[in-house]
N, CA, C and O atoms as a Tripos MOL2 file, in Angstrom:
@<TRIPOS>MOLECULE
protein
  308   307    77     0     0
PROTEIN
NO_CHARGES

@<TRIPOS>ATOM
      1 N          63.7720   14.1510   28.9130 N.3       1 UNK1
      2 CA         63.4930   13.2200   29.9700 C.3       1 UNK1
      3 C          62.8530   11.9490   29.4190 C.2       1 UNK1
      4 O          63.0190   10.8650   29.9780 O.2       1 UNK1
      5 N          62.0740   12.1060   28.2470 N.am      2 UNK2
      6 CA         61.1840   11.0590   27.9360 C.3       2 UNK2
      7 C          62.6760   10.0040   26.8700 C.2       2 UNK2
      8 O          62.5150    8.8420   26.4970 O.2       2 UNK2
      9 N          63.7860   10.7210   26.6520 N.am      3 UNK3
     10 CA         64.8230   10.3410   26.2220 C.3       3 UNK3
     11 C          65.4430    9.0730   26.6830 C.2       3 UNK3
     12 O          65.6320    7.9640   26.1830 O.2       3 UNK3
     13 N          65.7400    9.7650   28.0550 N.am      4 UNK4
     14 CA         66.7890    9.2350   28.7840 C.3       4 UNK4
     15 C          65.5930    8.0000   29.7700 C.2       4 UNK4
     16 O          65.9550    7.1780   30.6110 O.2       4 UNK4
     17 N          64.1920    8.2640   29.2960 N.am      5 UNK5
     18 CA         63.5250    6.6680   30.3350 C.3       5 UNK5
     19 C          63.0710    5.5690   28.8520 C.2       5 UNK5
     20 O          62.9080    4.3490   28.8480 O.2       5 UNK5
     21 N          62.9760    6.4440   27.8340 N.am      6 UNK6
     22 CA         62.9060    5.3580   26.8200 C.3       6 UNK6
     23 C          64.4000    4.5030   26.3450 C.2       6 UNK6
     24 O          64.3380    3.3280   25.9830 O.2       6 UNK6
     25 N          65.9000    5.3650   26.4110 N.am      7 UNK7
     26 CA         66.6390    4.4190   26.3780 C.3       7 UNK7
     27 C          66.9440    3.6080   27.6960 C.2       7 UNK7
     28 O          67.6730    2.6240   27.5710 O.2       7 UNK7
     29 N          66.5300    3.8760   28.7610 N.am      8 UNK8
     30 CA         66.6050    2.8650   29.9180 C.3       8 UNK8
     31 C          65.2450    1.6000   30.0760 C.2       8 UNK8
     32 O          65.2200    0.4970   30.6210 O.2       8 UNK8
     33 N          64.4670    2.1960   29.5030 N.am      9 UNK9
     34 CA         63.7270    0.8890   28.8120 C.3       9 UNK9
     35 C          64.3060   -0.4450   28.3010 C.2       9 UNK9
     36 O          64.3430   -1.6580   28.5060 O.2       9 UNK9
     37 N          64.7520    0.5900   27.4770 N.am     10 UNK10
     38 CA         65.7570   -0.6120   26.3780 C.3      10 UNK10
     39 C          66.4890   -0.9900   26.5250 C.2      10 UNK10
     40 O          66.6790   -2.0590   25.9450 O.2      10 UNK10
     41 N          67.6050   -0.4270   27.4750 N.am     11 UNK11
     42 CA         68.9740   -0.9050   28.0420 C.3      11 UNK11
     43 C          68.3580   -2.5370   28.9760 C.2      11 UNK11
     44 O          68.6960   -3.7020   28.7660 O.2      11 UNK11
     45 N          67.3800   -1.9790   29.9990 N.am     12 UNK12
     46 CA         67.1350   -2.8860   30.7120 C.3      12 UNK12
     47 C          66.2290   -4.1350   29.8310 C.2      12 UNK12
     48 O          66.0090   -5.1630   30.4730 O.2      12 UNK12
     49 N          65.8300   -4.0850   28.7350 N.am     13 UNK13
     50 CA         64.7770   -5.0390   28.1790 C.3      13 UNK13
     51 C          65.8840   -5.5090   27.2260 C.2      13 UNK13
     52 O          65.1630   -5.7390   26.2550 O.2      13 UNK13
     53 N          66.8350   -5.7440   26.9050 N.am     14 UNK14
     54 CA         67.6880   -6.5750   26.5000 C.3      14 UNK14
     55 C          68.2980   -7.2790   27.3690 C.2      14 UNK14
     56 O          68.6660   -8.4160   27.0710 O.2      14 UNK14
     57 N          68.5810   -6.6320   28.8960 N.am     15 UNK15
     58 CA         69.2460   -7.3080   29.6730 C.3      15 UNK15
     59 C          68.8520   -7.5110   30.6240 C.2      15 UNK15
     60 O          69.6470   -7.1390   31.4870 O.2      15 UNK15
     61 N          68.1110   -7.8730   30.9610 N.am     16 UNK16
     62 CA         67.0510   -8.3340   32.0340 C.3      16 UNK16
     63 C          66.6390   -9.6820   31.6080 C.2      16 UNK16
     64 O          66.5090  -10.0590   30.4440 O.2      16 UNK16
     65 N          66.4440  -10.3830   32.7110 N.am     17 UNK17
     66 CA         65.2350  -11.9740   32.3060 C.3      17 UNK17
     67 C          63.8700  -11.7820   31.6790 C.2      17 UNK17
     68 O          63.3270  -12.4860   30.8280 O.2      17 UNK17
     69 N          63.2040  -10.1270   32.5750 N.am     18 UNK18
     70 CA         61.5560  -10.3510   32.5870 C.3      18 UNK18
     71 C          61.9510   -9.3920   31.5380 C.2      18 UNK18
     72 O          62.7610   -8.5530   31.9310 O.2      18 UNK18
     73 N          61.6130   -9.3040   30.3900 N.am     19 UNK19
     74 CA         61.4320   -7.9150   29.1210 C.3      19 UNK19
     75 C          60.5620   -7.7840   28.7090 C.2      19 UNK19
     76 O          60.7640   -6.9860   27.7930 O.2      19 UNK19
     77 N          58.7900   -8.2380   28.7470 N.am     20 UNK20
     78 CA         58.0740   -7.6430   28.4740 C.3      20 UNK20
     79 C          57.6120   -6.2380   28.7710 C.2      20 UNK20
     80 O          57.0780   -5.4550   27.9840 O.2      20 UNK20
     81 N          57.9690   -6.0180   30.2980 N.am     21 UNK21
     82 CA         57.1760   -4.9610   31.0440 C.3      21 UNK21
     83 C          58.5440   -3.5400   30.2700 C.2      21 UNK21
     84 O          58.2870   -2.3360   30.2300 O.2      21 UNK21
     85 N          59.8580   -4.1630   29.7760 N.am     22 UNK22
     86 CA         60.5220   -3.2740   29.5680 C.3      22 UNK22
     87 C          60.0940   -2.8780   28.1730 C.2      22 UNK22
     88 O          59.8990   -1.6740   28.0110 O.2      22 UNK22
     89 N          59.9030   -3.7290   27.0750 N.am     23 UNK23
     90 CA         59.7890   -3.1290   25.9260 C.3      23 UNK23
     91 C          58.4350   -2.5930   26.0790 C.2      23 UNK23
     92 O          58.2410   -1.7120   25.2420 O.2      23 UNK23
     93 N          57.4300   -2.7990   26.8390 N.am     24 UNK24
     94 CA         56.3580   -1.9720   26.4260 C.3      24 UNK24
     95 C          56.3630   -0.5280   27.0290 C.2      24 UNK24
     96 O          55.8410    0.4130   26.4300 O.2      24 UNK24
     97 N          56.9540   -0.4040   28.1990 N.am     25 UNK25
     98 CA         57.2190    0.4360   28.8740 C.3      25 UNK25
     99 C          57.9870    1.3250   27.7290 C.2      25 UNK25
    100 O          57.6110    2.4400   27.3680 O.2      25 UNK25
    101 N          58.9590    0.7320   27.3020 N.am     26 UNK26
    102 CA         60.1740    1.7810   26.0930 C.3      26 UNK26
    103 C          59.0930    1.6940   25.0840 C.2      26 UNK26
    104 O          58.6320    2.8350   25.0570 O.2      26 UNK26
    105 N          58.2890    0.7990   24.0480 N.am     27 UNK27
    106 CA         57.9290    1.2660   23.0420 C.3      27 UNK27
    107 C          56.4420    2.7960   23.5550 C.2      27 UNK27
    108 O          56.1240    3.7730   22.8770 O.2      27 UNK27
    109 N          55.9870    2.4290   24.7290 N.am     28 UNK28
    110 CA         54.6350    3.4320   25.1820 C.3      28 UNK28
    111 C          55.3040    4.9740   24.9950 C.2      28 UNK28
    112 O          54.7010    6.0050   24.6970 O.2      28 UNK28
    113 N          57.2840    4.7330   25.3700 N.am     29 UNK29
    114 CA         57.8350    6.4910   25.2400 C.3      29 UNK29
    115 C          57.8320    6.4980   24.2620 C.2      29 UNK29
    116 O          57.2680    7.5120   23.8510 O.2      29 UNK29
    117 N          58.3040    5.6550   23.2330 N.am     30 UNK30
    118 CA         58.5280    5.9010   22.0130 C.3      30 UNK30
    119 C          57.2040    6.0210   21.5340 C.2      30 UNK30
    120 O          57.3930    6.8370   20.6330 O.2      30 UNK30
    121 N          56.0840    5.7900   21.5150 N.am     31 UNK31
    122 CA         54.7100    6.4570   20.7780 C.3      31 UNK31
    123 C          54.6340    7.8380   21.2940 C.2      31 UNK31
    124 O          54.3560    8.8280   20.6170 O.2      31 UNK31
    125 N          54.9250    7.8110   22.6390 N.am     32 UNK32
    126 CA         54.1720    9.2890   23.2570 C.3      32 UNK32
    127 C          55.4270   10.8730   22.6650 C.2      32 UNK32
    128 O          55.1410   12.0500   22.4440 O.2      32 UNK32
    129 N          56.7940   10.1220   22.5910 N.am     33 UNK33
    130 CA         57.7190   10.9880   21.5470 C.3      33 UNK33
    131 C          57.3030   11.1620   20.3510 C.2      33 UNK33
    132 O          57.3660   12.2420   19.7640 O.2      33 UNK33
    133 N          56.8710   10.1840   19.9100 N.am     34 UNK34
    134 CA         56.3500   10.6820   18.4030 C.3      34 UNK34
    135 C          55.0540   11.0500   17.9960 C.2      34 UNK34
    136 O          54.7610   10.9740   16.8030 O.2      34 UNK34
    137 N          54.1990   11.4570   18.8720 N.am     35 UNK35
    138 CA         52.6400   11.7200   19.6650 C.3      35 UNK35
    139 C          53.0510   13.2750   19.2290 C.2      35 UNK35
    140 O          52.6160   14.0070   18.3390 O.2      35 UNK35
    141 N          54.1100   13.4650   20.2740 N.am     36 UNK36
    142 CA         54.5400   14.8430   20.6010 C.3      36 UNK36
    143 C          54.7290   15.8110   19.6720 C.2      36 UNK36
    144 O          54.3040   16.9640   19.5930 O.2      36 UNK36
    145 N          55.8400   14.7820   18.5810 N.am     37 UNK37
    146 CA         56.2990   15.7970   17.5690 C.3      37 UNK37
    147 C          55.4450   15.6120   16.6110 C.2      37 UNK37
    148 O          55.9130   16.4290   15.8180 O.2      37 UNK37
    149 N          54.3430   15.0620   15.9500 N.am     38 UNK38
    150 CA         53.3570   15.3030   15.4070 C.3      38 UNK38
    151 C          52.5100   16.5430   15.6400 C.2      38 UNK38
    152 O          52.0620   17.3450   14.8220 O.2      38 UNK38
    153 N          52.3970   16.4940   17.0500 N.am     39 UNK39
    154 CA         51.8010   17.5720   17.8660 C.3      39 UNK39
    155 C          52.2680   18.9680   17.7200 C.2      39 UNK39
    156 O          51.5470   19.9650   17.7360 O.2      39 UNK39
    157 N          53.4020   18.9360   17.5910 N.am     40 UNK40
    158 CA         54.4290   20.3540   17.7230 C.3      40 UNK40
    159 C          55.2220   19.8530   17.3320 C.2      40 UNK40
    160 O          55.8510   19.0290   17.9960 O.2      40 UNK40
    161 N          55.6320   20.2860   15.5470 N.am     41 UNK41
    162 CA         56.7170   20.0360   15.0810 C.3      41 UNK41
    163 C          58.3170   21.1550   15.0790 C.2      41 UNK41
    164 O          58.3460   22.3860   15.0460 O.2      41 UNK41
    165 N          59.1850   20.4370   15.1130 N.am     42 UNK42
    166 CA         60.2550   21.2440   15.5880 C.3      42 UNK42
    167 C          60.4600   22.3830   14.0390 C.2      42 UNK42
    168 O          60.6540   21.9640   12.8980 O.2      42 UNK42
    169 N          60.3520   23.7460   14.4230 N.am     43 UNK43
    170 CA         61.1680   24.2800   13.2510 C.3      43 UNK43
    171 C          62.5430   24.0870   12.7400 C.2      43 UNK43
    172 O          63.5820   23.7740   13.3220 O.2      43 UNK43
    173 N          62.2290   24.4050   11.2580 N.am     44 UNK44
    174 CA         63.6180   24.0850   10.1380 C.3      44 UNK44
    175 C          63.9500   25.2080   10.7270 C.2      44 UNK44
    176 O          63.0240   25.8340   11.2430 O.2      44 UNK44
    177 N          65.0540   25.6600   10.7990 N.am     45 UNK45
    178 CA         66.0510   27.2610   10.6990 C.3      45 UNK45
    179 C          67.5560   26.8320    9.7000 C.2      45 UNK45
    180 O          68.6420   26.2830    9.8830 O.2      45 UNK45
    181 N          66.6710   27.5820    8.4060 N.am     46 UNK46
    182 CA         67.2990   27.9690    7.5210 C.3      46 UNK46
    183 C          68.2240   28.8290    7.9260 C.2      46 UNK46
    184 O          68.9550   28.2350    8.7190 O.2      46 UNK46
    185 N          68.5840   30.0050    7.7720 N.am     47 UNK47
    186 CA         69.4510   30.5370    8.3110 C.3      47 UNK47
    187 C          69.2800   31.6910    9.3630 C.2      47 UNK47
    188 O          68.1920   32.0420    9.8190 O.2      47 UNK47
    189 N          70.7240   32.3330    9.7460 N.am     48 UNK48
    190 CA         70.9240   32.2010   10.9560 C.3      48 UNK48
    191 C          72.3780   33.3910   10.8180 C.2      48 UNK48
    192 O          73.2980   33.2510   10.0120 O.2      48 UNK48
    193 N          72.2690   34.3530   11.6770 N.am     49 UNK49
    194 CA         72.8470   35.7050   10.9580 C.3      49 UNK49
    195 C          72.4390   36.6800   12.2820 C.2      49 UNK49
    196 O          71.4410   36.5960   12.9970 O.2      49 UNK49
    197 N          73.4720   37.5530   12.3460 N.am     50 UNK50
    198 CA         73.6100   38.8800   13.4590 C.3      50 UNK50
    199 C          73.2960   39.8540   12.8680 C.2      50 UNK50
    200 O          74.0120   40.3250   11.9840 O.2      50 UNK50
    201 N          71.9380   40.4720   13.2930 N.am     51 UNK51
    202 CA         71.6480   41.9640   12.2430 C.3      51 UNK51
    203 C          71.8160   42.8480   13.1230 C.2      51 UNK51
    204 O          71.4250   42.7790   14.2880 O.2      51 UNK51
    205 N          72.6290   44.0620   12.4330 N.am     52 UNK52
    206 CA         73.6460   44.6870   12.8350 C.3      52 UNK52
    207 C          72.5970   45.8860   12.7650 C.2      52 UNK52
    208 O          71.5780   45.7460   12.0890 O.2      52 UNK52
    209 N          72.8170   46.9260   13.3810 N.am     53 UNK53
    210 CA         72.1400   48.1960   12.9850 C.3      53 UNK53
    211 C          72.3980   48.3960   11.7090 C.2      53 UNK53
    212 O          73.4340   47.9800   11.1920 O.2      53 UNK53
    213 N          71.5530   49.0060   11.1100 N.am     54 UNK54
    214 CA         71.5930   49.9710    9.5350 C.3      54 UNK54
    215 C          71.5460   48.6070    8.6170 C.2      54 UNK54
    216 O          71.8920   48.8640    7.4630 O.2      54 UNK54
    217 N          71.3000   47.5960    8.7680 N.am     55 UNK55
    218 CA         71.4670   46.2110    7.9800 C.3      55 UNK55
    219 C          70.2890   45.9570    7.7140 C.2      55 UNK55
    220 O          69.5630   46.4820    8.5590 O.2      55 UNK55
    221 N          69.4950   45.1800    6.6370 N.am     56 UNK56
    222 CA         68.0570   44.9170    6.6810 C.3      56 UNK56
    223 C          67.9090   43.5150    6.3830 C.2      56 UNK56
    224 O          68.9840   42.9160    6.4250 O.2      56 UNK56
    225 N          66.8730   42.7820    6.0850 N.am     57 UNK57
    226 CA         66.7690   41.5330    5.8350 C.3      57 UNK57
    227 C          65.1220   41.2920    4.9480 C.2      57 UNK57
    228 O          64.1150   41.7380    5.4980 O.2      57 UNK57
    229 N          65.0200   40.6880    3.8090 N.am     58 UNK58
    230 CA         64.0340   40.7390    3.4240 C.3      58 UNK58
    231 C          63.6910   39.7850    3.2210 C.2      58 UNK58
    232 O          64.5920   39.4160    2.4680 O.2      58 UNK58
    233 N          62.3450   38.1300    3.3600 N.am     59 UNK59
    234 CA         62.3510   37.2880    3.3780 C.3      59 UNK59
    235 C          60.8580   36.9950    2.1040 C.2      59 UNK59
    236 O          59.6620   37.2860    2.0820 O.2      59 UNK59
    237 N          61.7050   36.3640    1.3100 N.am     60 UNK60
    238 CA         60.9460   36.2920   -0.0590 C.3      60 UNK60
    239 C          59.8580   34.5320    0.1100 C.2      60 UNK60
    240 O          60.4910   33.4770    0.0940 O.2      60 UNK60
    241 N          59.0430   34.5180    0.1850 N.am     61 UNK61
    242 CA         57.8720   33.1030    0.0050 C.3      61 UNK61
    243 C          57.9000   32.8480   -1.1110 C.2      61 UNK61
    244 O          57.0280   31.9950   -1.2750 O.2      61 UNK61
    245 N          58.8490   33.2710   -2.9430 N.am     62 UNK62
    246 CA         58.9320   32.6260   -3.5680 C.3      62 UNK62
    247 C          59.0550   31.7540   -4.4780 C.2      62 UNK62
    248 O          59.9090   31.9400   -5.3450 O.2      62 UNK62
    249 N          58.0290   30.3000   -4.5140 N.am     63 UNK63
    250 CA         58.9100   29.6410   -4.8610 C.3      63 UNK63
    251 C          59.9090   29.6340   -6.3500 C.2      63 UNK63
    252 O          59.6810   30.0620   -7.4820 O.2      63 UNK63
    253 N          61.0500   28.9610   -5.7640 N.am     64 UNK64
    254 CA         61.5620   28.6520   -7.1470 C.3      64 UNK64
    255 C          62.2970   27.2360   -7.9240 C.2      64 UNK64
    256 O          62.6870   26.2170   -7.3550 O.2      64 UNK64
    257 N          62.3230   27.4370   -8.8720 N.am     65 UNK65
    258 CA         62.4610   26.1240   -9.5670 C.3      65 UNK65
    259 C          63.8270   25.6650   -9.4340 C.2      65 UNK65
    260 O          64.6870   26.4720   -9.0820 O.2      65 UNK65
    261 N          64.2090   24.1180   -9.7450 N.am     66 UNK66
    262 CA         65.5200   23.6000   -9.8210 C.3      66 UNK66
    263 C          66.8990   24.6080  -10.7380 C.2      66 UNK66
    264 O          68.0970   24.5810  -10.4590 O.2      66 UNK66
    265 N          66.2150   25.4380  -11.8670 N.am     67 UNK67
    266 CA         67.2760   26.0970  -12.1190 C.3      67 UNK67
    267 C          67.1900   27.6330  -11.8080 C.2      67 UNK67
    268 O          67.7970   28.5390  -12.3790 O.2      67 UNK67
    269 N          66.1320   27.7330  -10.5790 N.am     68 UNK68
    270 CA         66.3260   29.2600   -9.9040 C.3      68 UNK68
    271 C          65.1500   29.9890  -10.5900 C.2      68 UNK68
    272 O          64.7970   30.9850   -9.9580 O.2      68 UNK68
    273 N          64.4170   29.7380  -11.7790 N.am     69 UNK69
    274 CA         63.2850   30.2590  -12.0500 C.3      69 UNK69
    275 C          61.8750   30.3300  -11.0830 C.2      69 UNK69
    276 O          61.3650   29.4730  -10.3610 O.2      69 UNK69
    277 N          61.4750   31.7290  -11.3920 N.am     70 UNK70
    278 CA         59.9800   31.2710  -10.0750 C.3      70 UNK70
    279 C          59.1160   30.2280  -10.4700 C.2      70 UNK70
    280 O          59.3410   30.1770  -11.6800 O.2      70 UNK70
    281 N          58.4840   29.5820  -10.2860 N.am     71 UNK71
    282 CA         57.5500   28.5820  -10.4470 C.3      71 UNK71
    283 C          56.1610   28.7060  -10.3360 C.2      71 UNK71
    284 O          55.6620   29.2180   -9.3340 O.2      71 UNK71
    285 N          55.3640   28.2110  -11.4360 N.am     72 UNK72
    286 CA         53.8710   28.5050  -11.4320 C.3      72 UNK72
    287 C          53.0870   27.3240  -10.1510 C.2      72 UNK72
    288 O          53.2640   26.1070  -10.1930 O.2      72 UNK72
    289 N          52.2510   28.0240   -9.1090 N.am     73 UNK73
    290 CA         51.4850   27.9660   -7.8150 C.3      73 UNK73
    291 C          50.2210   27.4730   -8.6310 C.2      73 UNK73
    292 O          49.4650   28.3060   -9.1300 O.2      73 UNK73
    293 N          50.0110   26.2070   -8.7540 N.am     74 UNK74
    294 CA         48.5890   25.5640   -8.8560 C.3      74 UNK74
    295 C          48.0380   25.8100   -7.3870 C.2      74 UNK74
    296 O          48.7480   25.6230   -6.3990 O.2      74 UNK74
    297 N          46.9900   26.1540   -7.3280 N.am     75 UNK75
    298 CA         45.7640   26.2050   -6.5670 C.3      75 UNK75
    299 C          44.7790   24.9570   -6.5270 C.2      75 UNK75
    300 O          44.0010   24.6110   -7.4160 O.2      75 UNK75
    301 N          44.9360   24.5210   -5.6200 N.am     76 UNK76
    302 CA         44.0040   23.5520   -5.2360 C.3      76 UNK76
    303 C          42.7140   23.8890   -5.3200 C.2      76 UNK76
    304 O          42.3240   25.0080   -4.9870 O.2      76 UNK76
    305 N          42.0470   23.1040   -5.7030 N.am     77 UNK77
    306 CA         40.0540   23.5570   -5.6300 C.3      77 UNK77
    307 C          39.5630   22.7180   -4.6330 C.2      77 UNK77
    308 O          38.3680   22.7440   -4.3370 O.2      77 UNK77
@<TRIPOS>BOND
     1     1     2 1
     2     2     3 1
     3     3     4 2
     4     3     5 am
     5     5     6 1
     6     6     7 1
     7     7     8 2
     8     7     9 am
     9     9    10 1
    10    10    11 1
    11    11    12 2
    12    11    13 am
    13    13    14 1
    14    14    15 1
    15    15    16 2
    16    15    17 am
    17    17    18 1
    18    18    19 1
    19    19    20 2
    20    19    21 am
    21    21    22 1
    22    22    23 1
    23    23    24 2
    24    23    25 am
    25    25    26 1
    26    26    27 1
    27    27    28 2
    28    27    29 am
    29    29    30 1
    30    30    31 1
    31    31    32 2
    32    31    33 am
    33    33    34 1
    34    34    35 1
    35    35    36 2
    36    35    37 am
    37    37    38 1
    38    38    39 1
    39    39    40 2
    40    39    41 am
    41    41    42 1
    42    42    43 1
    43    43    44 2
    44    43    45 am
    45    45    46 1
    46    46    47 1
    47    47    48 2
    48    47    49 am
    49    49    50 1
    50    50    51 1
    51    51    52 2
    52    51    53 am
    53    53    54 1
    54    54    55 1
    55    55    56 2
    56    55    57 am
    57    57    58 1
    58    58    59 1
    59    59    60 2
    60    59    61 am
    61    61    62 1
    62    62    63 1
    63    63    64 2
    64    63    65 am
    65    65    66 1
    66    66    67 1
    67    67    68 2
    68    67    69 am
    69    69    70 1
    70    70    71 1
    71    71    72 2
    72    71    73 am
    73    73    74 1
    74    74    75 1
    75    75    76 2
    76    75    77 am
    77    77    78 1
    78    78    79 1
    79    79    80 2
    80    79    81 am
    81    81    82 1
    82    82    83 1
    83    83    84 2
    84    83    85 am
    85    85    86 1
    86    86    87 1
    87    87    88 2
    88    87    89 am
    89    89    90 1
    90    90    91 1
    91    91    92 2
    92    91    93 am
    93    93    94 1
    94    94    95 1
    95    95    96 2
    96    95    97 am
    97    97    98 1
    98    98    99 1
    99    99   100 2
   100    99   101 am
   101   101   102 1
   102   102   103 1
   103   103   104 2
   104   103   105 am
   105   105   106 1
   106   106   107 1
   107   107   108 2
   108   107   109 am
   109   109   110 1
   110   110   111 1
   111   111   112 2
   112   111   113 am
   113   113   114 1
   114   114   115 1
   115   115   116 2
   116   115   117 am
   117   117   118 1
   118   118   119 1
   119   119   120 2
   120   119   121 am
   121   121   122 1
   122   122   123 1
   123   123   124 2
   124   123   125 am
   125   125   126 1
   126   126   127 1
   127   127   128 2
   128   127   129 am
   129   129   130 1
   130   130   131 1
   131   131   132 2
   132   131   133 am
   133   133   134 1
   134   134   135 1
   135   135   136 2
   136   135   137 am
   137   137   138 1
   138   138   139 1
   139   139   140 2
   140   139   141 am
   141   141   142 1
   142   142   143 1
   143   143   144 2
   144   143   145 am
   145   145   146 1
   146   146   147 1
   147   147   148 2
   148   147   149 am
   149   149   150 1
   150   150   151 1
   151   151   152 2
   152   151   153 am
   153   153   154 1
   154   154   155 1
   155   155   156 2
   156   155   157 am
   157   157   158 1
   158   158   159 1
   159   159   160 2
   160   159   161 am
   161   161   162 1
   162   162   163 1
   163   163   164 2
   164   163   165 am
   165   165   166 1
   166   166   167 1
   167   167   168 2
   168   167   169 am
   169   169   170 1
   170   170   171 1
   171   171   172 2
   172   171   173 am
   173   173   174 1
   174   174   175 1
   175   175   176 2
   176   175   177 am
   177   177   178 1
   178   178   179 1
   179   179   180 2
   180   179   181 am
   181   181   182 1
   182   182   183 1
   183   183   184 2
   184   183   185 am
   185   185   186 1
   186   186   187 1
   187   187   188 2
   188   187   189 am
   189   189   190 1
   190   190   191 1
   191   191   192 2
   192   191   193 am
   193   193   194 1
   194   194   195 1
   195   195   196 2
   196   195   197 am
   197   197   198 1
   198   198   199 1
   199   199   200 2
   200   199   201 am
   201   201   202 1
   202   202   203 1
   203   203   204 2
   204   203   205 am
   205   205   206 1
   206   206   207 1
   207   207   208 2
   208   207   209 am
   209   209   210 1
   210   210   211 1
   211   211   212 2
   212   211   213 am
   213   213   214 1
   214   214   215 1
   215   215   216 2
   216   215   217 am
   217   217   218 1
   218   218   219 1
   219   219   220 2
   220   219   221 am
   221   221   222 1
   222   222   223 1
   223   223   224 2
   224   223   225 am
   225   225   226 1
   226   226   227 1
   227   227   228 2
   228   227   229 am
   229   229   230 1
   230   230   231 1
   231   231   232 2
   232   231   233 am
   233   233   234 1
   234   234   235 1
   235   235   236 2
   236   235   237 am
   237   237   238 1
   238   238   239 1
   239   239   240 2
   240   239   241 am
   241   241   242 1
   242   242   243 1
   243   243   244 2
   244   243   245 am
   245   245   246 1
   246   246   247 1
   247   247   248 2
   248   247   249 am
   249   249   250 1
   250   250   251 1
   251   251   252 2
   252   251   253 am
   253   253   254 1
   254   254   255 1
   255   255   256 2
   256   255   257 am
   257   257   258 1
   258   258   259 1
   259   259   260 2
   260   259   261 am
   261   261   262 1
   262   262   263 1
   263   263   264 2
   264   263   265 am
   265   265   266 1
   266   266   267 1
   267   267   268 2
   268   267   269 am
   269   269   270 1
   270   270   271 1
   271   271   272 2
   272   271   273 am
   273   273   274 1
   274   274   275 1
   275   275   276 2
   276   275   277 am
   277   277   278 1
   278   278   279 1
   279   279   280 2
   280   279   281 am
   281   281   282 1
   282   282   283 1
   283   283   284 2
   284   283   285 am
   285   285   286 1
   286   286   287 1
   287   287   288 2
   288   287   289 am
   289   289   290 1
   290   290   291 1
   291   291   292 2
   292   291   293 am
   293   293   294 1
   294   294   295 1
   295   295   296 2
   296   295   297 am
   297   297   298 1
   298   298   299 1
   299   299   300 2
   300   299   301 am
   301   301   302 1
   302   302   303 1
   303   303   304 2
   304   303   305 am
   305   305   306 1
   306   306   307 1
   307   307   308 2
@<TRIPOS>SUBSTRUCTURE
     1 UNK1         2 RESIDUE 1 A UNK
     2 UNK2         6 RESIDUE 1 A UNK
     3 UNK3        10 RESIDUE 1 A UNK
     4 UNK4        14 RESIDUE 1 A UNK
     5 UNK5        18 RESIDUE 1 A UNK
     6 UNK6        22 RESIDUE 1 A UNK
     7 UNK7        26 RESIDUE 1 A UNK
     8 UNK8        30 RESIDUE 1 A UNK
     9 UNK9        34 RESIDUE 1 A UNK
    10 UNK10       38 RESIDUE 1 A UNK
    11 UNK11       42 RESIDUE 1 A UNK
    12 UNK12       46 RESIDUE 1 A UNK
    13 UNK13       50 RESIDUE 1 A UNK
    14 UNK14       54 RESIDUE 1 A UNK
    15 UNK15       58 RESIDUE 1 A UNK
    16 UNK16       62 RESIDUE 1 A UNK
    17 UNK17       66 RESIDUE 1 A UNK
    18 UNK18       70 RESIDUE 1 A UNK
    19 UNK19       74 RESIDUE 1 A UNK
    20 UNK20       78 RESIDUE 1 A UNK
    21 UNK21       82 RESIDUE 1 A UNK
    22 UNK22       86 RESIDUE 1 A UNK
    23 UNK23       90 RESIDUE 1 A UNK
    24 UNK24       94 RESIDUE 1 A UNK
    25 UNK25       98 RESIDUE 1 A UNK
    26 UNK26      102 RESIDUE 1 A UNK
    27 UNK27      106 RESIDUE 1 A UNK
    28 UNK28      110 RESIDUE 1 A UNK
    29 UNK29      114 RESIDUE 1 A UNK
    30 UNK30      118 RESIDUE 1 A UNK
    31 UNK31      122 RESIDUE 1 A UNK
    32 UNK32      126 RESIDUE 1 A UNK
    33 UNK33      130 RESIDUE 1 A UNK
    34 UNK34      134 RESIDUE 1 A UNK
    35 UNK35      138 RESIDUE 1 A UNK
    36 UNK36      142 RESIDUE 1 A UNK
    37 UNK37      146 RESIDUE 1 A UNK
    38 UNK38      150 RESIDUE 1 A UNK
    39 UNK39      154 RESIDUE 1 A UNK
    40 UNK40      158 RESIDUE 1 A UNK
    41 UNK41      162 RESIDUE 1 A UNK
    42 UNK42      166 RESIDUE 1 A UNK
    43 UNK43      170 RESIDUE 1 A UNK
    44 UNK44      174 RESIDUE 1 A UNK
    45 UNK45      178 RESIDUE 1 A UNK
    46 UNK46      182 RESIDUE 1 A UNK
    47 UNK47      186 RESIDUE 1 A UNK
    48 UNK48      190 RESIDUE 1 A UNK
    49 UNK49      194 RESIDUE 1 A UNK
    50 UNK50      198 RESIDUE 1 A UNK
    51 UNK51      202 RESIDUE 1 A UNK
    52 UNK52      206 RESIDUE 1 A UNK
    53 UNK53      210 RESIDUE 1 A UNK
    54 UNK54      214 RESIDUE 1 A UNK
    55 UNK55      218 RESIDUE 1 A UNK
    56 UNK56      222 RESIDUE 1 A UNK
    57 UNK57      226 RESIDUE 1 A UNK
    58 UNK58      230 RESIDUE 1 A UNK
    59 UNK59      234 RESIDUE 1 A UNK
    60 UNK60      238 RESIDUE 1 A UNK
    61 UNK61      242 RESIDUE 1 A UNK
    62 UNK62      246 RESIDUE 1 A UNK
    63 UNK63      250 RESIDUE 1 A UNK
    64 UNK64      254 RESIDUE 1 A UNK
    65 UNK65      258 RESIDUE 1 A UNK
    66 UNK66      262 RESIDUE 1 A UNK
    67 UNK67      266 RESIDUE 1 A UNK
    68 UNK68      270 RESIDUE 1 A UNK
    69 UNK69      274 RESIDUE 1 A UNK
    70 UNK70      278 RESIDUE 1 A UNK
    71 UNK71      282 RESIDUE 1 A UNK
    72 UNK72      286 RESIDUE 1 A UNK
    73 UNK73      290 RESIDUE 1 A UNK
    74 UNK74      294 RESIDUE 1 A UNK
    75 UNK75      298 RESIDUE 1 A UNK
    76 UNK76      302 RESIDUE 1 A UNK
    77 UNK77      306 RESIDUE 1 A UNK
């Protein structure tokens, strides 16, 4: 919703006489959209698969290097 009134912001603030009240109006969605997803960022989904009975799935944290080696985890102090 905040979509479809920030591009009607903009539609109308190019084509309109008065465009202040439009671009601020469209840029205020466009902060409060990106307010949002700061707020609650959308998950990555890596993958994506039907588990079947008798099938398992095991999800490894890690990391590994450009040629597939694990990689040494510095610890921050």
């Amino acid at each position: 919703m905040l979509r479809r009134l920030q591009r009607l912001a903009m539609a109308r603030a190019f084509a309109a006489g008065n465009r202040r009240p439009w671009v601020i109006l469209g840029a205020s969605v466009w902060l409060l959209r990106k307010a949002n997803e700061v707020r609650k960022p959308q998950t990555e989904v890596v993958y994506r698969g039907v588990l079947e009975p008798g099938h398992t799935m095991v999800v490894d944290h890690t990391l590994v290097d450009r040629r597939g080696k694990p990689a040494k985890i510095r610890r921050r102090r």
